[in-house]
Short mmCIF file of the C-alpha atoms (twelve columns), coordinates in Angstrom:
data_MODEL
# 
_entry.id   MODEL 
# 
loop_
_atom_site.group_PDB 
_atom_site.id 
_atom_site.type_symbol 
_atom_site.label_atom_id 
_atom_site.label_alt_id 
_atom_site.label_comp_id 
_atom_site.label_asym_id 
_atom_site.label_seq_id 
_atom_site.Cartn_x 
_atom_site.Cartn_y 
_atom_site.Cartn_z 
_atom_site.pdbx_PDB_model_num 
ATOM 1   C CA . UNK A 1   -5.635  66.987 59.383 1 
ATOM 2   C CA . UNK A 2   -4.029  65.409 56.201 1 
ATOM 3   C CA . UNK A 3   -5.897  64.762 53.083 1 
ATOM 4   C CA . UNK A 4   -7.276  61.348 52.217 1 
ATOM 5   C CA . UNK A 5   -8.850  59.646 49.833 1 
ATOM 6   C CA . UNK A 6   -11.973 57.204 50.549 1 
ATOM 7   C CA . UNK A 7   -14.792 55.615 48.990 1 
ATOM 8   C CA . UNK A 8   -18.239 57.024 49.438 1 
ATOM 9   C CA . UNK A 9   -21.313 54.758 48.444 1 
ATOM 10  C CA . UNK A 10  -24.790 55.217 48.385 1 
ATOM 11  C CA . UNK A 11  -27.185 52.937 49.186 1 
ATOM 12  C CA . UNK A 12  -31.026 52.250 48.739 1 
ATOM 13  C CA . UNK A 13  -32.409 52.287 52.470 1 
ATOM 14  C CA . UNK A 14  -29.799 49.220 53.790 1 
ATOM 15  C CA . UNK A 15  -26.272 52.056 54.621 1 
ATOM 16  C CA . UNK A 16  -27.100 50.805 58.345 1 
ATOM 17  C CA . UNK A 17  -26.886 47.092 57.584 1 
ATOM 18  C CA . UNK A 18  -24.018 47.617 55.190 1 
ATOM 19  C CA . UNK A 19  -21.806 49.780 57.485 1 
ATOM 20  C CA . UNK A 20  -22.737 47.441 60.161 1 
ATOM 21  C CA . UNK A 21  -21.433 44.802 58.214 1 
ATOM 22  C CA . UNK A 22  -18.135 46.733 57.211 1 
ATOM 23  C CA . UNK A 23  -17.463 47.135 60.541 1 
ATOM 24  C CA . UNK A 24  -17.483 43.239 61.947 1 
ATOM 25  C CA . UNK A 25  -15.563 42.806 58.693 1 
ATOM 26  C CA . UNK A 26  -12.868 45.764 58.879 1 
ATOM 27  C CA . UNK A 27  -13.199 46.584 62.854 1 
ATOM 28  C CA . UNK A 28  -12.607 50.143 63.665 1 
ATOM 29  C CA . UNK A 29  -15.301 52.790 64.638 1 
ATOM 30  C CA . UNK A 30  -18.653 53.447 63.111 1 
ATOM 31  C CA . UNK A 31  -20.555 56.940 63.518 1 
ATOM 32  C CA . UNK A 32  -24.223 56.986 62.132 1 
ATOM 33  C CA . UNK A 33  -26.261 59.748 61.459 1 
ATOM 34  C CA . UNK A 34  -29.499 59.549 60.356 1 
ATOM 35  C CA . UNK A 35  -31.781 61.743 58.665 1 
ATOM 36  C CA . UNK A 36  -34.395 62.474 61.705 1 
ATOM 37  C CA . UNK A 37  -31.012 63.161 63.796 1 
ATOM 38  C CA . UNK A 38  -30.253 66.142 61.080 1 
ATOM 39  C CA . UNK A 39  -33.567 66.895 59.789 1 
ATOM 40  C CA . UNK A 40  -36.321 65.485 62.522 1 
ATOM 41  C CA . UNK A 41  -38.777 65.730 59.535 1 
ATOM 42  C CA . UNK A 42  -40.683 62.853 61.030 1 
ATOM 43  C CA . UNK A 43  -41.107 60.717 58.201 1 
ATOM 44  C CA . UNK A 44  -40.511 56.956 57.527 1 
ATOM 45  C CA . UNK A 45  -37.264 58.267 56.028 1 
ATOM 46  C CA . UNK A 46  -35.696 59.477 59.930 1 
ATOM 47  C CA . UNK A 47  -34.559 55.813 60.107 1 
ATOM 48  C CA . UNK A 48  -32.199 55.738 57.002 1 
ATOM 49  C CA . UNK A 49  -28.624 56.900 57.083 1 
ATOM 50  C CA . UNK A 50  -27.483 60.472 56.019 1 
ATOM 51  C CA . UNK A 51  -24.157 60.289 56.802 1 
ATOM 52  C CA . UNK A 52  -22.024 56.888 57.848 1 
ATOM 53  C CA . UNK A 53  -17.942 57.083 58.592 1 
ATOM 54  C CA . UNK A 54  -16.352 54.066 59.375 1 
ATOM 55  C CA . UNK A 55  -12.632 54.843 60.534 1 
ATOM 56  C CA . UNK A 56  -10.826 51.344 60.810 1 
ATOM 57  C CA . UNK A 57  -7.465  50.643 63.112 1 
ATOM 58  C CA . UNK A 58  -5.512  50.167 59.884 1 
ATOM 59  C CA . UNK A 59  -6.273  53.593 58.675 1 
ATOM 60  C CA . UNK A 60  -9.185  53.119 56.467 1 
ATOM 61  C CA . UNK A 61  -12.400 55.320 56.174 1 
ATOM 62  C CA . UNK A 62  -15.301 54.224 54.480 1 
ATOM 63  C CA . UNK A 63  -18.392 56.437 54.076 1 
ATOM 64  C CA . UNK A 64  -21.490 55.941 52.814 1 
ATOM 65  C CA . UNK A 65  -25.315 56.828 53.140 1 
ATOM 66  C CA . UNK A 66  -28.890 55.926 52.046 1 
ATOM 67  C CA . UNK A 67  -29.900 58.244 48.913 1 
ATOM 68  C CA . UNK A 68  -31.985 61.713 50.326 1 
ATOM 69  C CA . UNK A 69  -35.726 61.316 50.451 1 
ATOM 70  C CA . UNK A 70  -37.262 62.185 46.571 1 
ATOM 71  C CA . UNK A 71  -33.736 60.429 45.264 1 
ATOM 72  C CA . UNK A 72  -33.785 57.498 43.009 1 
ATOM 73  C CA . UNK A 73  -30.829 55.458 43.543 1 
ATOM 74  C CA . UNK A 74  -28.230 54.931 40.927 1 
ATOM 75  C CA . UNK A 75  -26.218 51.834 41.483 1 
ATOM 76  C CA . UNK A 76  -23.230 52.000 38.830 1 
ATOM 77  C CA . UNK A 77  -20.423 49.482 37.786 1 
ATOM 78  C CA . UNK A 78  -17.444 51.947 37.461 1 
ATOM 79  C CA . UNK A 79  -16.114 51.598 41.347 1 
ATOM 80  C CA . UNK A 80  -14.327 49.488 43.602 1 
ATOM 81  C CA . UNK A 81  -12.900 49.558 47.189 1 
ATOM 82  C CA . UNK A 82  -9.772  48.491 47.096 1 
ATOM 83  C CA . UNK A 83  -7.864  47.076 50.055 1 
ATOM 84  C CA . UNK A 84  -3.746  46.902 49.665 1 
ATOM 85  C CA . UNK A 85  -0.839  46.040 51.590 1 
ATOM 86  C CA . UNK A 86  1.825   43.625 52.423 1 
ATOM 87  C CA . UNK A 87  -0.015  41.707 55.857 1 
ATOM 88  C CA . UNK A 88  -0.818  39.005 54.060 1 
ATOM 89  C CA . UNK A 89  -2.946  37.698 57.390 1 
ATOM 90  C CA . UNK A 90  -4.690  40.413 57.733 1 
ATOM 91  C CA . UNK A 91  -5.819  41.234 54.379 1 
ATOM 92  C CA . UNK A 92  -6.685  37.401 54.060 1 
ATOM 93  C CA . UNK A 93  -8.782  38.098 56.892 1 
ATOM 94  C CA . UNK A 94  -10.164 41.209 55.503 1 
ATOM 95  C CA . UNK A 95  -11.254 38.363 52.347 1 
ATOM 96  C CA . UNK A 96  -12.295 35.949 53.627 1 
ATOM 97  C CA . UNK A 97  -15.122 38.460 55.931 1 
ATOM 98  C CA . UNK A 98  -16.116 40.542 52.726 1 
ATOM 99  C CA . UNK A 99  -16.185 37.387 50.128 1 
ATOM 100 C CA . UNK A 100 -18.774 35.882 52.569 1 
ATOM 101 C CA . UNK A 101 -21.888 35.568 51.269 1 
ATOM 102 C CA . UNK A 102 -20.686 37.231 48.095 1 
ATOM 103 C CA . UNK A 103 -19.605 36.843 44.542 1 
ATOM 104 C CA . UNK A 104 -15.803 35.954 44.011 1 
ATOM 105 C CA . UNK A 105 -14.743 36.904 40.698 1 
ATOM 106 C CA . UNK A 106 -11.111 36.542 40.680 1 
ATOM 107 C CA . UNK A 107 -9.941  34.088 43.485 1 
ATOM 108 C CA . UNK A 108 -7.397  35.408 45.759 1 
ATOM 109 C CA . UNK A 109 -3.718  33.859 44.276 1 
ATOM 110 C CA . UNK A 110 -0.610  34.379 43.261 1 
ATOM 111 C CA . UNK A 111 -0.952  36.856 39.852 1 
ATOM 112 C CA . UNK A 112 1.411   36.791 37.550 1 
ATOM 113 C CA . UNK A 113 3.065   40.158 39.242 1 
ATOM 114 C CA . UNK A 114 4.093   38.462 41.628 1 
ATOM 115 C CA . UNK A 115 1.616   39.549 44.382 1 
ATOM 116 C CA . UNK A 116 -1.312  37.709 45.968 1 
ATOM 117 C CA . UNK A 117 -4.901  39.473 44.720 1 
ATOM 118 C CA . UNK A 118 -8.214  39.196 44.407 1 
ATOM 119 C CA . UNK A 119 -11.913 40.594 43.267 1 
ATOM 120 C CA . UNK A 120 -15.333 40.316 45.032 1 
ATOM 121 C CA . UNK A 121 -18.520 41.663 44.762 1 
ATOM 122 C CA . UNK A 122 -19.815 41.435 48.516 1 
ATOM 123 C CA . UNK A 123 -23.211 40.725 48.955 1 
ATOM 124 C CA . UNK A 124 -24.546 44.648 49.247 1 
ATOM 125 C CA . UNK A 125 -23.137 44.460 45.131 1 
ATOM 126 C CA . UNK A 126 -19.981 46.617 46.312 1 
ATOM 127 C CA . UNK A 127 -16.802 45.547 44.417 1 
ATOM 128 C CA . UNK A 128 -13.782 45.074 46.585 1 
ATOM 129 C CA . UNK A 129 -9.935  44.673 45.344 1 
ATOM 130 C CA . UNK A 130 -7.080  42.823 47.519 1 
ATOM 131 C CA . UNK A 131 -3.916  43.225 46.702 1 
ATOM 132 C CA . UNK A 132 -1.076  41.627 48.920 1 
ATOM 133 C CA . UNK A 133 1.987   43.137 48.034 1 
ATOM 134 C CA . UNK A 134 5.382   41.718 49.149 1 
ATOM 135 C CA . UNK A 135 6.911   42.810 51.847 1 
ATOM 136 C CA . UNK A 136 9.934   45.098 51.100 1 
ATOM 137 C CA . UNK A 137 13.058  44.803 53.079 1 
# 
């Protein structure tokens, strides 16, 4: 296995709705773990995620989880996901599913680079960048 690099988010008892939702927007394979799976502590926390990998078609991987039992969660400001490439369609599509029922903050256009891109906060807060590159040839 190769290294990669992927985002890993925490979230405050939604990770199954969220991954849920990454997945009907990004496609691929979702594996869910939760914390009475790994733990069976038989609290109200068994429900909530421990460990979520998403593992798209396009080669993406997107983990995430709900924050341990006893853990305050920490939302912060200082990432985004960021989705680049030159298939324009399908990292249109990949927009127009993640915008929905979010917060556009740059509209996806022409930049003055030359490429098409875009910012959106989805509406779980996550920050998502799409870049669409021109194909070289």
């Amino acid at each position: 296995m190769t290294s990669r690099l992927n985002p890993y988010i925490s979230f405050d008892g939604n990770a199954r709705e969220a991954m849920e939702f990454y997945k009907q927007a990004l496609g691929g394979t979702l594996a869910l773990n939760t914390f009475g799976e790994m733990e069976a502590q038989g609290t109200a926390d068994d429900d909530k995620i421990m460990h979520g990998m998403l593992e798209t078609d396009s080669g993406f991987t997107l983990m995430g989880a709900d924050n341990p039992p006893g853990t305050e969660h920490q939302p912060g400001n200082n990432f985004a996901v960021s989705l680049s490439g030159d298939d324009a369609e399908q990292l249109r599509g990949y927009w127009e599913k993640l915008s929905d029922g979010g917060n556009v903050t740059v509209p996806l256009e022409k930049q003055m680079w030359g490429d098409e891109f875009g910012m959106c906060v989805d509406r779980f807060g996550v920050a998502w960048m799409v870049n669409i590159g021109q194909p070289q040839g």
